[in-house]
N, C-alpha and C positions, 0 to 999 in steps of 0.2 A: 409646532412641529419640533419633534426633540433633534436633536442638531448630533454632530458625530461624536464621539469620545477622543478626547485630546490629551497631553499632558505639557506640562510645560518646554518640554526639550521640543517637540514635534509640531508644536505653536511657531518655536522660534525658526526652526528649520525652514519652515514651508514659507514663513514670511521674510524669508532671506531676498534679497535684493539681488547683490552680485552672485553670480554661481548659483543659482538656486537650484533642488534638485529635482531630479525625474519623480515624478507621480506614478506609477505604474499600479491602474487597480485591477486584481485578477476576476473575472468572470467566468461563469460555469452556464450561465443557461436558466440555476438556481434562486429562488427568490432570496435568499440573504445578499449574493454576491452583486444582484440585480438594485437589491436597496443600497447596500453600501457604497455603487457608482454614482448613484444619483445621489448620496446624501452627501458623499467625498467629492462632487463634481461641485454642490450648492456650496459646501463652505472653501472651497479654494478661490470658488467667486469673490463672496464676504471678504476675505483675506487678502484679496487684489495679488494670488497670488499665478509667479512668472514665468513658472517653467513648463517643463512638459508633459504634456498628460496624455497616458493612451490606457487603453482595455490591453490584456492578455491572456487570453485563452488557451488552455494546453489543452491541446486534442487529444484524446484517449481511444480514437478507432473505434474499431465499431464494437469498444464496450460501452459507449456516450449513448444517449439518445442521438437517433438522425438530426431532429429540431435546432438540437442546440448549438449548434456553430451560428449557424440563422436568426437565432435569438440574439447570440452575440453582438452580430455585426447589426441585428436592430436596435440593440442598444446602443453602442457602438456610433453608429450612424447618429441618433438622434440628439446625442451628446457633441458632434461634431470631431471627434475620439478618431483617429487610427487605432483599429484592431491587429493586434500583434497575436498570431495563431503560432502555439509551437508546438513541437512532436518529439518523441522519441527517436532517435535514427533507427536504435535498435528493432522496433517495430510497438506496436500497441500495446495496450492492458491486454487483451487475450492471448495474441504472440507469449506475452511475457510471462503467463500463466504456464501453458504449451510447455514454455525452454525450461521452466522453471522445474516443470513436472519430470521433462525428461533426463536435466542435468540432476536431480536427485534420486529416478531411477538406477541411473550409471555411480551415483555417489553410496548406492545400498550397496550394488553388488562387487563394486569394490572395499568395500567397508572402510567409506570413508564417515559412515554415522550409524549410528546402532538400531537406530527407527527409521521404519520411512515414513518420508517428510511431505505432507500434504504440496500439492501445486497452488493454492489459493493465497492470497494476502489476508490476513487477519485485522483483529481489532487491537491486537498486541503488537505486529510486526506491518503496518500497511504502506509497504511498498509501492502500492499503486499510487500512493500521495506523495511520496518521499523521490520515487525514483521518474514517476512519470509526471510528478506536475512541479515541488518544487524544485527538483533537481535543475530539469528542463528550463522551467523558468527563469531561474537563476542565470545559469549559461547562458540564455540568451541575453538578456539584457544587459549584462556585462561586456559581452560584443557589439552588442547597438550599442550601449553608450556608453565607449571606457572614460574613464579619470573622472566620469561625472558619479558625484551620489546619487542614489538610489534607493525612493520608498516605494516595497511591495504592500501595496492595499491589500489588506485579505475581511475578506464577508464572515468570519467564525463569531456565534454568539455564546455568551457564558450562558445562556437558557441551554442549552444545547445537549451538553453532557456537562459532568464535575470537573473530567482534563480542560473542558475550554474552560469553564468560570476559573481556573485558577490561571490562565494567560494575561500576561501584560498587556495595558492598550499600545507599549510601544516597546521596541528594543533593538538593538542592535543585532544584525544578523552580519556574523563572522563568513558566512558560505557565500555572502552577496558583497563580502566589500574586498577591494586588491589595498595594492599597496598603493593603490594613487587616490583612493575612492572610498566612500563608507556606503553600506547597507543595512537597511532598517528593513522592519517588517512593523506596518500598522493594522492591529485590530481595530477598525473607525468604529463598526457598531457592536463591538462587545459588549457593551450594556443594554442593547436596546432589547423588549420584548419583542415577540413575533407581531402583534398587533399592530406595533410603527411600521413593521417590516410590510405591513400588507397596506398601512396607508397612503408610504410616500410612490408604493409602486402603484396604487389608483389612481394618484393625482396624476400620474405621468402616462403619456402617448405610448408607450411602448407595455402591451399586456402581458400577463404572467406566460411562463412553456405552459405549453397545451398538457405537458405531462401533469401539471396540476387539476386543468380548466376542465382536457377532457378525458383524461385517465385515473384522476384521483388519488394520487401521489403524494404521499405528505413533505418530501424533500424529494430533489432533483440530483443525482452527481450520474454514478453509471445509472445505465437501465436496468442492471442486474448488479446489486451493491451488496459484497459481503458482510454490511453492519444493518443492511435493510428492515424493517420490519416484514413478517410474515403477511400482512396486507400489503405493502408496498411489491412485494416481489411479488403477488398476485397480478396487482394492478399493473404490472408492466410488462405481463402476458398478454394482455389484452390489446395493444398496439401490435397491429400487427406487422409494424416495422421492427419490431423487435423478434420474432420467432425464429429467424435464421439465428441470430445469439442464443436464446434460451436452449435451441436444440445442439451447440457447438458445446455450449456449457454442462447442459446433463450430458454429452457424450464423452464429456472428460471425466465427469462423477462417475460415470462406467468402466472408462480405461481405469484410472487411478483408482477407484475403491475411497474417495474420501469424499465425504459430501461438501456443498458450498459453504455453508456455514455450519459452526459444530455442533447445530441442533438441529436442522434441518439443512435435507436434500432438495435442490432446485425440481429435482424431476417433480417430487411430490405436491410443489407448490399448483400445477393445473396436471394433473397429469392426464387428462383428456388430449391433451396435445401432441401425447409421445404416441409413439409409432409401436407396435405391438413387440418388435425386436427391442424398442429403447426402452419398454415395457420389462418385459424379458432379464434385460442387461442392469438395469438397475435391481431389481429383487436379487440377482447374483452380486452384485456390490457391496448392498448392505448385507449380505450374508459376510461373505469377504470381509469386508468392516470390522464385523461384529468379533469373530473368529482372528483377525491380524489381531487388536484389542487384547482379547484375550491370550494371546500369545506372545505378547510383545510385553504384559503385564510380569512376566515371569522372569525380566530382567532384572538383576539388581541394582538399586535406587544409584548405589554409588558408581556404577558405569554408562548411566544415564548422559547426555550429553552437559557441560559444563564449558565454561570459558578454560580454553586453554585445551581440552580432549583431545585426545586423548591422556587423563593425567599418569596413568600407570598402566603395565600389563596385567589384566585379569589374572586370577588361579587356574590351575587346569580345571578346577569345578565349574566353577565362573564361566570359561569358555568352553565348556561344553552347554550349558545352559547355553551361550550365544549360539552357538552350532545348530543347534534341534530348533532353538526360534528362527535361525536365518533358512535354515532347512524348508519348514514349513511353512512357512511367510514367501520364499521366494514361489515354491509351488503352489500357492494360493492363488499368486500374483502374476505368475506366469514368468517368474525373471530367472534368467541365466547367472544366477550369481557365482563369485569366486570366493576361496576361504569357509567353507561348509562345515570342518574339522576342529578340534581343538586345536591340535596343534596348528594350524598355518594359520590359524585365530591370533594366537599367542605371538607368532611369528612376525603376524600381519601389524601387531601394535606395538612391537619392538621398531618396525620398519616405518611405520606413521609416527613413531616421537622421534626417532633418528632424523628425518628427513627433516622434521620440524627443527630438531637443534643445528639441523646442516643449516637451515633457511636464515637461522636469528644468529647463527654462531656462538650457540649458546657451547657449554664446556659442564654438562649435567649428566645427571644418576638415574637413570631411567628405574623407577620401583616397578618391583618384581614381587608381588604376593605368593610363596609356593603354598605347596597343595596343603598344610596343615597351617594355613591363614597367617605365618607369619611371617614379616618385614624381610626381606632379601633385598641387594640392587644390584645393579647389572651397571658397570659403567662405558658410556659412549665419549668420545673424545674428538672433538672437530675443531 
């Protein structure tokens, strides 16, 4: 049986004597995180190693399968493990979606961003891992056990995608360590194929989620996962613990006009499911979609958003083109926007770089393109 992925620092860690550090391995429910407890459980045995070891689950609400908290605490259990369950305060993945959507509606019509901004987590930007599992995680354990170090086990394999094969089997994590304490984060089975993944979870009491056994699911995380494959988000209509979700989730692809993933709309995934209005309300979305697109297309490349954006005041050309897309776009959308004009366009991004130099105390030239494209500045003084 192939044994976990180690290196030499994370060898000597674990087989520390005095002070040794917390073990903390994350579960999901998922068959990797499911292998890598049992295979991080067998070599901390081998190691005669002293400290303490628990499962951590970060609950995701009812964007999770129902199952797998259960799953958890069966693994959990059978390893003789404390399960450490945490949450967001803020509220769940779908809340988070929700706030997400609405604080970037009021972000358009104030024209604090020149597009509007999908409510979902992507495979560029996925918050839902960052904000709601390791953020989460972190905090907590740092509370449970100050001044002690701290290794977070994580289930990611380099088979997986090209971002994991290029992750370390160990490193330091600055987000997880204070000033009394260090934090690491161990990939244990980062080398391993799926194949070991599915043998040491046979040898062991504890059976695969049913999202596998009896849905058909090639990986486990949300029931409805924006990197999912197009089988997979099928396969998880069919639970019918899951259709209160799939219906909250096409009714947001409705409000919003942006489908789940940027190739595909959830509605479309069974739409035998939807209800002749949620029928209805989608075919008006992807119209909407299609139509913002192409309107939003008409911006120029260089007042697109950027680190730092607003970097300068459009021309009056320029903000007129934003004027006729926010025009149309908010009526498409149904939104009460402010700033519709050139001028209070113009106005409006003289007023968003000042605020910004008030914030950083900055002592800068706010550029000013006039109407025959060339160089002007306007100076602000704080």
């Amino acid at each position: 049986m192939r044994s976990v992925s180690t290196t030499p620092e994370i060898s000597a860690l674990l087989s520390r004597k005095e002070n040794p550090p917390v073990c903390a391995f994350g579960i999901s429910g998922g068959k990797d995180s499911h292998a890598m407890a049992l295979a991080g459980n067998r070599y901390l045995d081998e190691i005669g190693f002293t400290g303490t070891r628990l499962a951590v689950h970060a609950d995701l609400g009812r964007a999770e399968w129902i199952q797998s908290k259960d799953k958890c605490q069966e693994l959990a259990d059978s390893l003789g493990w404390e399960l450490m369950v945490v949450k967001r305060a803020a509220g769940d993945l779908v809340d988070r979606w929700l706030v997400r959507w609405r604080n970037n509606v009021e972000r358009y019509t104030n024209l604090e961003c020149v597009q509007l901004i999908l409510p979902w987590s992507t495979a560029s930007w996925r918050f839902c891992t960052s904000e709601l599992k390791s953020a989460v995680v972190r905090s907590n354990l740092k509370k449970r056990f100050p001044g002690q170090d701290i290794i977070n086990a994580v289930g990611i394999r380099a088979q997986e995608s090209r971002s994991r094969a290029k992750m370390p089997v160990f490193k330091e994590d600055r987000l997880l360590s204070t000033m009394k304490s260090s934090g690491y984060t161990w990939n244990a089975i980062i080398d391993w194929p799926v194949e070991d993944v599915f043998k040491i979870i046979g040898e062991h009491t504890v059976a695969l989620h049913p999202a596998y056994t009896e849905y058909g699911m090639s990986r486990v995380s949300c029931a409805f996962c924006v990197l999912a494959s197009g089988a997979d988000l099928q396969a998880a209509t069919t639970c019918p613990d899951n259709l209160a979700l799939f219906h909250e989730l096409v009714d947001l692809e409705i409000s919003s006009a942006f489908s789940f993933q940027s190739n595909r709309w959830l509605g479309d995934v069974n739409p035998e499911l939807l209800s002749e209005q949620q029928m209805a309300g989608l075919a008006i979305a992807k119209s909407i979609a299609k139509e913002r697109a192409a309107l939003e297309a008409r911006i120029p490349e260089e007042l697109l958003y950027e680190k730092g954006w607003p970097l300068r005041v459009p021309t009056q050309a320029e903000a007129q083109i934003l004027a006729d897309v926010r025009i149309q776009v908010s009526q498409l959308q149904g939104l009460a926007s402010k700033y519709l004009d050139a001028c209070s366009i113009r106005a409006r991004y003289q007023e968003l770089i000042a605020n910004r130099n008030a914030r950083t105390g900055a002592i800068q030239t706010i550029p000013v393109l006039n109407a025959t494209q060339g160089q002007g500045q306007m100076m602000f003084t704080f």
